[in-house]
C-alpha positions in Angstrom: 41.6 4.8 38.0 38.6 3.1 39.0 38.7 4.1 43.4 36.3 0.7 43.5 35.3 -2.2 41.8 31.9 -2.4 44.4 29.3 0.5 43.7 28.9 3.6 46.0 25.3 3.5 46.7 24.1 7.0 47.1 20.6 7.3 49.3 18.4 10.7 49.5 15.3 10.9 48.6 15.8 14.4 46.9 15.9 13.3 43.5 18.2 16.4 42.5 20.6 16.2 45.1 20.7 12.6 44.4 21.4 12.9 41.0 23.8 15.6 41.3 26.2 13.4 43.8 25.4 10.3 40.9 26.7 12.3 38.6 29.4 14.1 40.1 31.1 10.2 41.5 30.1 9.3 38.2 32.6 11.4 36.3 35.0 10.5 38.7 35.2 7.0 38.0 33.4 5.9 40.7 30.9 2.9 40.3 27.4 4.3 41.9 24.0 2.9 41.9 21.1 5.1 44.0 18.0 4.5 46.0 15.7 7.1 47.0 14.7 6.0 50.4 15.4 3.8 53.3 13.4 1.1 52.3 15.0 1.1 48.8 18.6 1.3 50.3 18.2 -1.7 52.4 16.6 -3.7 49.3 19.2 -2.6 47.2 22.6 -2.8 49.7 21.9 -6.5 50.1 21.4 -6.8 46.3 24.7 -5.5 45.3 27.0 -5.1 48.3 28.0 -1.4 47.9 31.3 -0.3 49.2 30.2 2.6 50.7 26.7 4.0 50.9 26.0 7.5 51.3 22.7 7.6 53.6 20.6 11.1 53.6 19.3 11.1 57.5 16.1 12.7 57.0 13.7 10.7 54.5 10.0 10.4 54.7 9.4 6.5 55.8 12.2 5.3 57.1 14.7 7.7 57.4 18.6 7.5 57.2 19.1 6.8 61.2 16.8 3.7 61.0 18.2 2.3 57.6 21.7 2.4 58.8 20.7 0.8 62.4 19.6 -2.4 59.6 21.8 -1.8 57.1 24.3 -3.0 60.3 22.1 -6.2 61.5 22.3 -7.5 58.0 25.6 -9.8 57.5 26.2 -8.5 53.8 26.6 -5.1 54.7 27.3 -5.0 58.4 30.6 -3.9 57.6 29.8 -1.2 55.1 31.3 1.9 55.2 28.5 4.0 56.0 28.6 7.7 55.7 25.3 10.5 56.5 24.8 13.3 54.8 22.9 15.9 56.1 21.7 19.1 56.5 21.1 19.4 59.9 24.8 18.8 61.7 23.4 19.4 65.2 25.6 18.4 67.8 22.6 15.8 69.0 21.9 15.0 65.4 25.4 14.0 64.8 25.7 11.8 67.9 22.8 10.2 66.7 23.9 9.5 63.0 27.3 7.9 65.1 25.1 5.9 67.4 23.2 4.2 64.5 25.9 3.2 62.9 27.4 6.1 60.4 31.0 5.9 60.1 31.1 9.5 59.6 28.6 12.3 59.0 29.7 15.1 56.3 27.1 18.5 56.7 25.3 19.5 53.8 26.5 21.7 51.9 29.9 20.0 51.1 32.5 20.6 48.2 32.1 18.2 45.9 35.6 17.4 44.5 36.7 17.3 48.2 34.0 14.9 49.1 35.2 12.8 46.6 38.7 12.9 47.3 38.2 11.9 50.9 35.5 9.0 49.7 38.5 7.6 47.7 40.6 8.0 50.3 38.3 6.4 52.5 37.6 3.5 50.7 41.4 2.8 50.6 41.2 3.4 54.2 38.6 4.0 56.1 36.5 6.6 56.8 38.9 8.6 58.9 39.2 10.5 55.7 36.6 12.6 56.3 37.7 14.1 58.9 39.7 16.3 56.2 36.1 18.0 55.4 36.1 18.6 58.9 33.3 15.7 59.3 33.1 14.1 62.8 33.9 9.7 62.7 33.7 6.8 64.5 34.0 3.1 63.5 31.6 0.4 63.9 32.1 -2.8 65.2 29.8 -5.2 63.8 27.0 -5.8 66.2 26.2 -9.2 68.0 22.8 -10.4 67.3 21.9 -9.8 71.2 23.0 -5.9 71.1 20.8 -5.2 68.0 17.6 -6.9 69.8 18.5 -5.1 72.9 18.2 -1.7 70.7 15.4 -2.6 68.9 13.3 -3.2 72.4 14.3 -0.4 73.9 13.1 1.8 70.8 9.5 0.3 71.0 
């Protein structure tokens, strides 16, 4: 059984890590495409409207906090399920990932076959799920055009 007709789009920009979670969804029958940085993920959410993408915080450029904050300001994929991965689960770096706009963040390392149980479950409904792998959530409503410009000013 196919969890998703829409691709998983997997961001890190460590090509092996990347590649192993490609894989891995891969052979379980998951649809994935992969970008290796922020830029690339933005380019290539809009392109094929993933299901759920699976954003690495910490990439060179612009990293996994900043791609997420525009991945939600874009109509096509305000909505997407949007889940961090990271190695660095800091209690601030967490509430960060949340306030960006991650529906979830799941600390590196994680057990694969779990991680794809709960991102099947999720995608059925919502991410919720991962809170089985012990990973903190928090839906997103979509933000008003007002709110994201508010942000954005602040940040400058």
């Amino acid at each position: 059984m196919i969890p998703s007709e829409q691709p998983v789009l997997v961001v890190d920009d460590f090509e092996d890590g990347r590649e192993l979670l490609v894989e891995y969804l891969q052979f379980r029958g998951f649809p994935v495409v992969s970008a290796a940085s922020g830029h690339e993920a933005i380019t290539v959410a809009a392109r094929v409207r993933p299901s759920a993408v699976l954003m690495d915080l910490r990439m060179p450029d612009l990293d996994g906090w900043e791609a997420t904050r525009c991945l939600r300001q874009h109509p096509t994929t305000a909505q997407t399920m949007i889940i961090a991965l990271t190695a660095h689960a800091l209690a601030p770096e967490i509430q960060s990932a949340l306030n960006a706009g991650c529906d979830a963040v799941v600390s590196k390392p994680y057990d694969l076959a779990a991680f794809a149980d709960a991102l099947s479950v999720a995608l059925r409904e919502g991410p919720d799920a991962f809170a089985a792998l012990g990973a903190p959530t928090q839906r997103h409503p979509t933000p008003s055009p007002a709110i994201s410009t508010h942000r954005r000013d602040m940040r400058q």
